[in-house]
Rosetta silent file (secondary structure, phi, psi, omega in degrees, C-alpha in Angstrom):
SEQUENCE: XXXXXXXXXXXXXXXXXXXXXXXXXXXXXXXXXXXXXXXXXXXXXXXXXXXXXXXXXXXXXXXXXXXXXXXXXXXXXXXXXXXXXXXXXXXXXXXXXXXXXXXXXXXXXXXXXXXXXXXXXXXXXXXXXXXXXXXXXXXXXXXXXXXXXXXXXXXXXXXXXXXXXXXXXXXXXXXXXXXXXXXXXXXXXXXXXXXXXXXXXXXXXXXXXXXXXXXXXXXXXXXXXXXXXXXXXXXX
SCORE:     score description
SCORE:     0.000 S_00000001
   1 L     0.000  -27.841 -156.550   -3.601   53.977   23.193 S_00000001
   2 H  -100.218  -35.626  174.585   -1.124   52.807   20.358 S_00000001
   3 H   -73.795   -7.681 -158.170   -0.560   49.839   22.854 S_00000001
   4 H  -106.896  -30.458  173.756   -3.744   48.868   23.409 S_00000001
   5 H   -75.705  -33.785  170.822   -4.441   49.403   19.191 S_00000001
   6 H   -73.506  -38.238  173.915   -1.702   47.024   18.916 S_00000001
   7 H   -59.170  -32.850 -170.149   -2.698   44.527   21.110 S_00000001
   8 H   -80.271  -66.392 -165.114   -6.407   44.303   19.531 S_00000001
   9 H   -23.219  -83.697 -167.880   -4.336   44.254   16.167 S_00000001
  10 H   -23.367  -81.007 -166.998   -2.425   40.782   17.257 S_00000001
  11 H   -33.549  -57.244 -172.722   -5.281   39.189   18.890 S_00000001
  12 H   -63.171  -49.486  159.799   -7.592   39.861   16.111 S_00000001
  13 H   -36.926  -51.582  173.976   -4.612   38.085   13.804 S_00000001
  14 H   -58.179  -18.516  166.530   -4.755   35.323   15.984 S_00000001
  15 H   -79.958  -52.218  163.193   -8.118   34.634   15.627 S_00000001
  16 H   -62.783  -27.809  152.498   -7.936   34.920   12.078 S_00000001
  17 H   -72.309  -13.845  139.554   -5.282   32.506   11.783 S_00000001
  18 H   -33.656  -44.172 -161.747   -7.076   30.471   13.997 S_00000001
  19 H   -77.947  -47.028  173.838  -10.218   30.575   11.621 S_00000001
  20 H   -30.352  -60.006 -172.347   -8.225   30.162    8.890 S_00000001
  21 H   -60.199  -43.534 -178.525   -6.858   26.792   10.385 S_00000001
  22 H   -74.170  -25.581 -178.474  -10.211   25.651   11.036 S_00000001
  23 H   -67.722  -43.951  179.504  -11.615   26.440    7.773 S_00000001
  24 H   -59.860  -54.434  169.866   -8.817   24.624    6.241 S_00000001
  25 H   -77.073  -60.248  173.873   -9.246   21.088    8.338 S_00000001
  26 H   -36.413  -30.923  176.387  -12.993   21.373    7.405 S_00000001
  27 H   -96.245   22.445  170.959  -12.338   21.496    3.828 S_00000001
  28 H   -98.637  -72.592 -165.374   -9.593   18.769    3.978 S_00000001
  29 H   -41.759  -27.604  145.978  -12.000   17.041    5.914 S_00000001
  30 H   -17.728  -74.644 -168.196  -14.562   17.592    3.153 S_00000001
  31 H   -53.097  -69.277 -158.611  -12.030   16.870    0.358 S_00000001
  32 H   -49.533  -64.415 -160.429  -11.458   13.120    1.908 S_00000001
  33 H   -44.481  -63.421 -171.941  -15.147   12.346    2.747 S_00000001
  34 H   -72.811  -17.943  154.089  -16.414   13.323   -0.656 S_00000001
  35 H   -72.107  -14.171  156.160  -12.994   11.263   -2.599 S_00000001
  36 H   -82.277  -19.966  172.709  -14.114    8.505   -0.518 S_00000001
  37 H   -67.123  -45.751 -160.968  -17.953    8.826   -1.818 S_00000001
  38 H   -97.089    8.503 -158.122  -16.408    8.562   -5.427 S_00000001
  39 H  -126.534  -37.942  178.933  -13.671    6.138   -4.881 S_00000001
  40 H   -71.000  -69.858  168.297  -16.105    3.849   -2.595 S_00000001
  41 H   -19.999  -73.760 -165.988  -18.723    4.395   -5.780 S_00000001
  42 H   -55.155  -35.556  175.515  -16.388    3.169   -8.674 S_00000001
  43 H   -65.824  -33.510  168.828  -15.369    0.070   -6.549 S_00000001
  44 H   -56.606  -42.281  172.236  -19.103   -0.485   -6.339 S_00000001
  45 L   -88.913   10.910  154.027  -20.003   -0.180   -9.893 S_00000001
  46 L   -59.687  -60.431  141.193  -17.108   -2.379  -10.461 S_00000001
  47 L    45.311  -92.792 -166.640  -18.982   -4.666   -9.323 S_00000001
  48 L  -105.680  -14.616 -170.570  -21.490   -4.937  -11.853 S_00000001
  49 L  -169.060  168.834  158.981  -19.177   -3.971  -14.956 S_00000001
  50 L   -59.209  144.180 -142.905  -16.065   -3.028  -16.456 S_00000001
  51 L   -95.062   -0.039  154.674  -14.410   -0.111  -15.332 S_00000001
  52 L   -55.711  -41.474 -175.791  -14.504    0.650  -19.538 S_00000001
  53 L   -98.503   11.973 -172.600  -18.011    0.498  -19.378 S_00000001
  54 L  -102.838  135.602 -172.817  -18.720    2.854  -16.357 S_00000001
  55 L   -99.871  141.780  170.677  -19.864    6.753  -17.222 S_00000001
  56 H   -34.844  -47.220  176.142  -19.128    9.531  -15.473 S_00000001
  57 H   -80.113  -14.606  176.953  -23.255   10.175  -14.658 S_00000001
  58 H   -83.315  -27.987 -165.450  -23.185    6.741  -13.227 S_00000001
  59 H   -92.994  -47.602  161.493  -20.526    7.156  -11.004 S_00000001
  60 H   -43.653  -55.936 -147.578  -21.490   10.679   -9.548 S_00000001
  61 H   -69.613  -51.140 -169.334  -25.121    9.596   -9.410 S_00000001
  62 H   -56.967  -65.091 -163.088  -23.880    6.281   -7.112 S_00000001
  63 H   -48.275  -31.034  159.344  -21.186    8.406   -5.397 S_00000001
  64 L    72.282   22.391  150.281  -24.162   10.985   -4.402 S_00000001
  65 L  -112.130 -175.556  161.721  -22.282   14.108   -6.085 S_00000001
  66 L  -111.246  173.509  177.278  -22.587   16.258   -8.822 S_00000001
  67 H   -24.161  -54.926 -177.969  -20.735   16.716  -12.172 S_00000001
  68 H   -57.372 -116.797  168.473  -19.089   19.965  -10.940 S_00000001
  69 H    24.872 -100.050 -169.519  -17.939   18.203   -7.864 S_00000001
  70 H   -55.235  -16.718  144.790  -15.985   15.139   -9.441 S_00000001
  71 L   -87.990    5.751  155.207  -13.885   17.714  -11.700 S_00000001
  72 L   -90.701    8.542  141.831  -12.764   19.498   -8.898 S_00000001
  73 L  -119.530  -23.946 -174.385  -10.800   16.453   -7.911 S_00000001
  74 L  -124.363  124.857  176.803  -10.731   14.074  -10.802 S_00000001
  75 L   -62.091  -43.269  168.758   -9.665   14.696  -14.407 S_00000001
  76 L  -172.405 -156.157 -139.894  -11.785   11.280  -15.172 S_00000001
  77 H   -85.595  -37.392 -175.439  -12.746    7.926  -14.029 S_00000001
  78 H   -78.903    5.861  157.216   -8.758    6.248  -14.414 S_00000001
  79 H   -98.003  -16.831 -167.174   -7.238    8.844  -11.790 S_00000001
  80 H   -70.730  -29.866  176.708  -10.003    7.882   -9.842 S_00000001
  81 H   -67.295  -30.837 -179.603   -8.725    4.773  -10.313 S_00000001
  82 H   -49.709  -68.846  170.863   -5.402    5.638  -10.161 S_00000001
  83 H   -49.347  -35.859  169.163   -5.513    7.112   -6.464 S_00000001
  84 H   -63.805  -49.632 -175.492   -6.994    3.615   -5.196 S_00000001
  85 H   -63.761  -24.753  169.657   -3.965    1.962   -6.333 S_00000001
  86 H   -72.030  -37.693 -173.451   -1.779    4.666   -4.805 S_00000001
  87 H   -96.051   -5.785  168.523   -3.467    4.561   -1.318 S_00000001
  88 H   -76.034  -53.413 -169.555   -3.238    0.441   -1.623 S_00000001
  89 H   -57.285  -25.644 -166.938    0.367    0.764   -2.192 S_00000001
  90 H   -51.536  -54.948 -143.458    0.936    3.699    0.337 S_00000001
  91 H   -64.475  -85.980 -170.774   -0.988    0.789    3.003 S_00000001
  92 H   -21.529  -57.525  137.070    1.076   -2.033    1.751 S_00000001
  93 H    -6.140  -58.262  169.461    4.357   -0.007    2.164 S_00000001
  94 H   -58.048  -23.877 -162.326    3.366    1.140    5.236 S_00000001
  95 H   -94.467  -37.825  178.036    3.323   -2.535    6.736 S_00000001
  96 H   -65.977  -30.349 -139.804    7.139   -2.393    5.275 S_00000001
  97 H  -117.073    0.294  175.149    8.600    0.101    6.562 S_00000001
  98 H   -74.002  -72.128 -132.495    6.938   -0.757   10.374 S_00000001
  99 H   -64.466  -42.832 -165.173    8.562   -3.999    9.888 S_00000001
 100 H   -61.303  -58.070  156.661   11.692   -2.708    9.015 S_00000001
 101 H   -21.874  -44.966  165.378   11.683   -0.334   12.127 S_00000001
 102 H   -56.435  -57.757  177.520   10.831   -2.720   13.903 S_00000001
 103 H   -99.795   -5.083 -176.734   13.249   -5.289   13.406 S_00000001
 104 L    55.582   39.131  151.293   16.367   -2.897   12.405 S_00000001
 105 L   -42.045  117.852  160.417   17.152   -5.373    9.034 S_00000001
 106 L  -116.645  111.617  177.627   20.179   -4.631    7.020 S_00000001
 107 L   -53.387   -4.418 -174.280   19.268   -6.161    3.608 S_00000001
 108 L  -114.568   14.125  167.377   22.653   -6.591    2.366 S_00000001
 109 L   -80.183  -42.522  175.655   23.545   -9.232    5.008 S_00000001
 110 L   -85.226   18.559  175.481   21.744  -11.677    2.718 S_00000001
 111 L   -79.669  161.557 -167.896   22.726  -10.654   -0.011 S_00000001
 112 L    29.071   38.664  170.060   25.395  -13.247   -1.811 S_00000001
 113 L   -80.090  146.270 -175.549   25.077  -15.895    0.899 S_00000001
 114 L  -106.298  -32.334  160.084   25.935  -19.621    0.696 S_00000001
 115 L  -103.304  123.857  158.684   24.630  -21.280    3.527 S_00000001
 116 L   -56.104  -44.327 -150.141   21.277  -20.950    3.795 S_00000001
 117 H   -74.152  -33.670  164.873   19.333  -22.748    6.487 S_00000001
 118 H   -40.122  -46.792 -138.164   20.484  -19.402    8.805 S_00000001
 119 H  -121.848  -20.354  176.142   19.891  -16.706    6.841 S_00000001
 120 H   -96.523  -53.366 -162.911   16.455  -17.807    5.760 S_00000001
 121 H   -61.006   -9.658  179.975   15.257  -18.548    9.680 S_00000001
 122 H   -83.577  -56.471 -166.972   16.620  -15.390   10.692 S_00000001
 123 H   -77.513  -32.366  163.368   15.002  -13.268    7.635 S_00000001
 124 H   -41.066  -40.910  170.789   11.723  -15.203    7.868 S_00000001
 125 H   -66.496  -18.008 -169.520   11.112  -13.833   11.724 S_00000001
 126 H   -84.565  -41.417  173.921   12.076  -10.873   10.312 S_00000001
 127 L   -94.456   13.338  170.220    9.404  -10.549    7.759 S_00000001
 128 L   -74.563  -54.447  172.773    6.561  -12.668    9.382 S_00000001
 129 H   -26.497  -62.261  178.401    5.492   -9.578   10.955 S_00000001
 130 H   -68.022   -7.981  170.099    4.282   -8.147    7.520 S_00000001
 131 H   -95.169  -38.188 -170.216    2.542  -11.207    6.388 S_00000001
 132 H   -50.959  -51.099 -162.613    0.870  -11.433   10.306 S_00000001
 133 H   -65.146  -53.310  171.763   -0.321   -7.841    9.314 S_00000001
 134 H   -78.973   -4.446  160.132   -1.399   -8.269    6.010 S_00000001
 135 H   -64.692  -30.940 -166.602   -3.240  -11.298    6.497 S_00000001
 136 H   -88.560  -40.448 -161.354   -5.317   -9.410    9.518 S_00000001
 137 H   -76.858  -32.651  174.397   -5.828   -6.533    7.285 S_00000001
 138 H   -59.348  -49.032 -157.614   -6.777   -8.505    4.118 S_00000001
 139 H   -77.312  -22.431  179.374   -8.716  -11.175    5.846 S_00000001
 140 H   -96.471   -9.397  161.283  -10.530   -8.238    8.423 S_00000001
 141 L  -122.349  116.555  147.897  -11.063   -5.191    6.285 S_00000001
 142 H   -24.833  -51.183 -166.669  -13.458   -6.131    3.505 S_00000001
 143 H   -73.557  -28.964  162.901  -12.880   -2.753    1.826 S_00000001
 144 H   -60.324  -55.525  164.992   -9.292   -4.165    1.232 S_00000001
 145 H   -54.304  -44.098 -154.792   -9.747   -7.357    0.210 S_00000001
 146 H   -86.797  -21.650  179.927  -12.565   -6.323   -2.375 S_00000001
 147 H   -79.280  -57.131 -177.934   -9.483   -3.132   -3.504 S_00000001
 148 H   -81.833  -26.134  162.515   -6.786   -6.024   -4.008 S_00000001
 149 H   -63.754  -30.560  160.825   -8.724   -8.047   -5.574 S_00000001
 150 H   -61.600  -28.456  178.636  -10.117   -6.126   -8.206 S_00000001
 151 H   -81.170  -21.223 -161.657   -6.055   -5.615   -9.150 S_00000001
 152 L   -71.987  119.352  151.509   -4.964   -9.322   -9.135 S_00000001
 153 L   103.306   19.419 -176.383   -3.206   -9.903  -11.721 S_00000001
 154 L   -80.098  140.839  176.142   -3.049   -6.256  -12.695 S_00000001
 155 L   -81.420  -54.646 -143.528    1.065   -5.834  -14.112 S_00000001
 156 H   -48.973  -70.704 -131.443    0.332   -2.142  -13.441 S_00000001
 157 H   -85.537  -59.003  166.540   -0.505   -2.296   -9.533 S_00000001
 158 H   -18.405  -71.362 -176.718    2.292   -4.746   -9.060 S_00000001
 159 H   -42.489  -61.184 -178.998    4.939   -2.611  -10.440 S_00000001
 160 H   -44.628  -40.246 -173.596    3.785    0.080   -8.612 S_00000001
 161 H   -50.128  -66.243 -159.077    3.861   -2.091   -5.287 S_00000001
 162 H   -50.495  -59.584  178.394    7.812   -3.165   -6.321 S_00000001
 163 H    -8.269  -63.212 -179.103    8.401    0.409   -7.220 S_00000001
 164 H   -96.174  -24.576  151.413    8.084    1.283   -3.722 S_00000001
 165 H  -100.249   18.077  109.938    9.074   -1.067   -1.751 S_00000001
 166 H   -50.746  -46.078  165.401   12.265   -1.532   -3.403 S_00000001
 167 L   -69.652   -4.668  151.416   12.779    2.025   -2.645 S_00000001
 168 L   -73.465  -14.876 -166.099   12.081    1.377    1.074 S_00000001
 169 H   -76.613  -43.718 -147.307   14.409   -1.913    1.034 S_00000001
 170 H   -95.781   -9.895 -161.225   17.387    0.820   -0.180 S_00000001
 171 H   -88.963  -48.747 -169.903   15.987    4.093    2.027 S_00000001
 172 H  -129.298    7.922  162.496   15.662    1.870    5.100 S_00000001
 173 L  -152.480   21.140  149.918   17.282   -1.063    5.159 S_00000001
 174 L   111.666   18.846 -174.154   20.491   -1.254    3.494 S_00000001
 175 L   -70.440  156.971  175.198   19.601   -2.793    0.112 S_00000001
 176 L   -88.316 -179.980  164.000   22.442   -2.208   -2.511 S_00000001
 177 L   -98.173    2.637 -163.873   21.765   -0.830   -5.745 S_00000001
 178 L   -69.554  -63.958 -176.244   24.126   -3.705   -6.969 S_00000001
 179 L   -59.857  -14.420  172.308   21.234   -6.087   -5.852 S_00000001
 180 H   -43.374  -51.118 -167.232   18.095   -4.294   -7.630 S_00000001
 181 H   -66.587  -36.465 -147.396   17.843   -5.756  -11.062 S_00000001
 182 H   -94.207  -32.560 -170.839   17.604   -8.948   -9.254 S_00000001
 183 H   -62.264  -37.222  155.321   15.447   -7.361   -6.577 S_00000001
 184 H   -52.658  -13.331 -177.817   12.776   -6.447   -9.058 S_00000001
 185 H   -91.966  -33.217  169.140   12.079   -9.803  -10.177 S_00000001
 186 H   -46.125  -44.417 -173.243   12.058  -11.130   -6.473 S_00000001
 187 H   -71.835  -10.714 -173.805    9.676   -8.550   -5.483 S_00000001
 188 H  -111.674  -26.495  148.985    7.035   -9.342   -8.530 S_00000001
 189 H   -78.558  -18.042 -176.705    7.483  -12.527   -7.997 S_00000001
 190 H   -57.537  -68.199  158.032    6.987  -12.654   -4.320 S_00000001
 191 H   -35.578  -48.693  160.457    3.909  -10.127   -4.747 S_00000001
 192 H   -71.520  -25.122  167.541    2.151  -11.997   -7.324 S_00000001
 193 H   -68.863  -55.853  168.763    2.309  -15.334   -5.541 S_00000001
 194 H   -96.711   52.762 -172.195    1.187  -13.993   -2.829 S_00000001
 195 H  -129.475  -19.840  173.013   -1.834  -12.394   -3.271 S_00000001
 196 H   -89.577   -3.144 -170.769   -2.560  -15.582   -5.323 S_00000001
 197 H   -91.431  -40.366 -169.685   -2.000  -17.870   -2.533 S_00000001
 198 H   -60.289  -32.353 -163.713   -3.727  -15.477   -0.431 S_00000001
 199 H   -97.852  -37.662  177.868   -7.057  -15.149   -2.977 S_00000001
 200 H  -107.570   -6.705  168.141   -7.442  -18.725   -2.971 S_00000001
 201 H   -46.214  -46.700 -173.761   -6.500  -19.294    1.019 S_00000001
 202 H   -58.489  -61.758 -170.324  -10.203  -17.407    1.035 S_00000001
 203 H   -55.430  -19.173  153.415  -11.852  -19.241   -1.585 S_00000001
 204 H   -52.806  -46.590 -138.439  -11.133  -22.351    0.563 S_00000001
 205 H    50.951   70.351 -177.086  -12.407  -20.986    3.412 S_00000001
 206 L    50.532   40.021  112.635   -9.608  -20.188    5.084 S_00000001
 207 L    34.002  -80.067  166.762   -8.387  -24.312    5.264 S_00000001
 208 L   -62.184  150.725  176.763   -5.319  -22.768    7.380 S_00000001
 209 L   -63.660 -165.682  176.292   -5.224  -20.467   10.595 S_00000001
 210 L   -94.534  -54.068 -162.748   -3.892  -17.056   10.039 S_00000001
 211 H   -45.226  -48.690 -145.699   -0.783  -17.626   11.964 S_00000001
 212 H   -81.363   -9.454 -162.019    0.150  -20.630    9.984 S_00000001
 213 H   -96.673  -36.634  170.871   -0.731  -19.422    6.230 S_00000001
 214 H   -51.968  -30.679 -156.066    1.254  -15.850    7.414 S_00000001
 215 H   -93.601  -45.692  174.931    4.180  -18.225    8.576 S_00000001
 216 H   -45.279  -56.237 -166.794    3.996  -20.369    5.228 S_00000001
 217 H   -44.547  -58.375 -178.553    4.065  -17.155    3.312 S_00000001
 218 H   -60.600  -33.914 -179.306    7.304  -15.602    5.156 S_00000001
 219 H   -66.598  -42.989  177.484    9.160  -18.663    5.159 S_00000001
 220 H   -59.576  -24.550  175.215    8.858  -19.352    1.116 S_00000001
 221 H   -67.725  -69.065 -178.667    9.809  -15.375    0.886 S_00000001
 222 H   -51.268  -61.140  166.283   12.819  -15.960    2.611 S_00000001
 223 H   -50.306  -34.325  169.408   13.745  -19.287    1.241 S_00000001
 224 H   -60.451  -42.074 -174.183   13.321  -17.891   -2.393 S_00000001
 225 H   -73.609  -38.036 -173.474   15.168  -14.786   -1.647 S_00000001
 226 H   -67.940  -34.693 -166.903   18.171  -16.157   -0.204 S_00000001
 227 H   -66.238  -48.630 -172.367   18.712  -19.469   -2.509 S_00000001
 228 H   -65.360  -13.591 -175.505   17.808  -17.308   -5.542 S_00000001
 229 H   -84.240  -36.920 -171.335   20.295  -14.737   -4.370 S_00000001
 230 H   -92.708   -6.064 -175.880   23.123  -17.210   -3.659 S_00000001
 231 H  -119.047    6.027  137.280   22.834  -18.876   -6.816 S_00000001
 232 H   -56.670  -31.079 -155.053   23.152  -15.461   -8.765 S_00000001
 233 H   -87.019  -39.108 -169.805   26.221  -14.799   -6.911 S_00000001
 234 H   -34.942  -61.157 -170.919   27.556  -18.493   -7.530 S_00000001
 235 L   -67.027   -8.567 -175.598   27.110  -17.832  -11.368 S_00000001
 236 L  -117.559    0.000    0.000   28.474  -14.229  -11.802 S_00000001
């Protein structure tokens, strides 16, 4: 009897942790749908206005929640904002740290090099991949393009970008911390040019394939980093 009282014990835990589990991926699944309602919203009334001039009742009312709702994830309308810029950078990131994986790159072989023509054709193949990607995702998700674009030319979203993928360059592929100071300016410049090259590739109508404006991109990345790299080391 006491075994048989034990057994229904267990079982019935297992069910309830079971239930539990399920209850839990429905409300994550919840949480996402409806942070995607408001986050999908604000880029919408962006739109139409400045993200200064957009109210709280406008943005539930688009977003197709209520009041209640949108403080049980968002303090106000500039985390909402916040969290788009965080899940851009996560994506962007994400393309680095494939690449890196991918190609096994130890960043500190180019660091202080003097001949060039090597060391950029080598790091360009290495890093084409991540322009190949972000060209298909920019030019082929809408929802992206219309997300970086609302930022260009944002300091803030930059920074964030360098933030983090300088800390992937040193996590996963051998960057020094010697090389940083120098890395941030590479990385802000690299980033703003090319989202501006990228912004007006469109406005063109795409003038270039994808292959060749991703190939353009990676090579000038490469040739900038190494020459500008070798002619810090020349001078210190």
């Amino acid at each position: 009897m006491n075994d048989q009282y034990r057994r229904r014990r267990v079982k019935y835990a297992e069910l309830e942790v079971t239930s539990m589990n399920d209850n839990k991926r429905h409300s994550d699944r919840r949480v996402k749908k409806t942070k995607k309602a408001i986050q999908d919203a604000l880029m919408t009334l962006m739109d139409k206005k400045n993200i200064s001039d957009i109210t709280i009742i406008e943005l539930t009312k688009e977003a197709d929640v209520n009041r209640k709702t949108f403080y049980n994830h968002y303090s106000d309308i500039y985390q909402v904002m916040d969290e788009i810029e965080n899940n851009l950078v996560e994506d962007l990131n994400g393309l680095l740290v494939d690449c890196i994986a991918k190609s096994h790159v130890n960043m500190a072989k180019y660091e202080g090099k003097n001949q060039m023509s090597a060391e950029q054709e080598e790091l360009s193949k290495i890093i084409l991949p991540i322009f190949e990607n972000l060209i298909n995702q920019l030019r082929y998700n809408p929802e992206l393009f219309r997300l970086v674009m609302y930022f260009d030319g944002h300091s803030r979203l930059t920074k964030k970008i360098v933030k983090q993928e300088k800390a992937t360059l040193i996590a996963y592929a051998g960057a020094s911390e010697k090389s940083m100071p120098w890395m941030d300016l590479y990385l802000t410049f690299v980033m703003e040019g090319m989202l501006a090259t990228i912004f007006l590739w469109k406005e063109l109508n795409y003038p270039v394939s994808d292959d060749d404006i991703a190939l353009f991109l990676s090579n000038i990345t490469a040739s900038v980093g190494t020459v500008g790299m070798a002619l810090v080391e020349e001078r210190s």
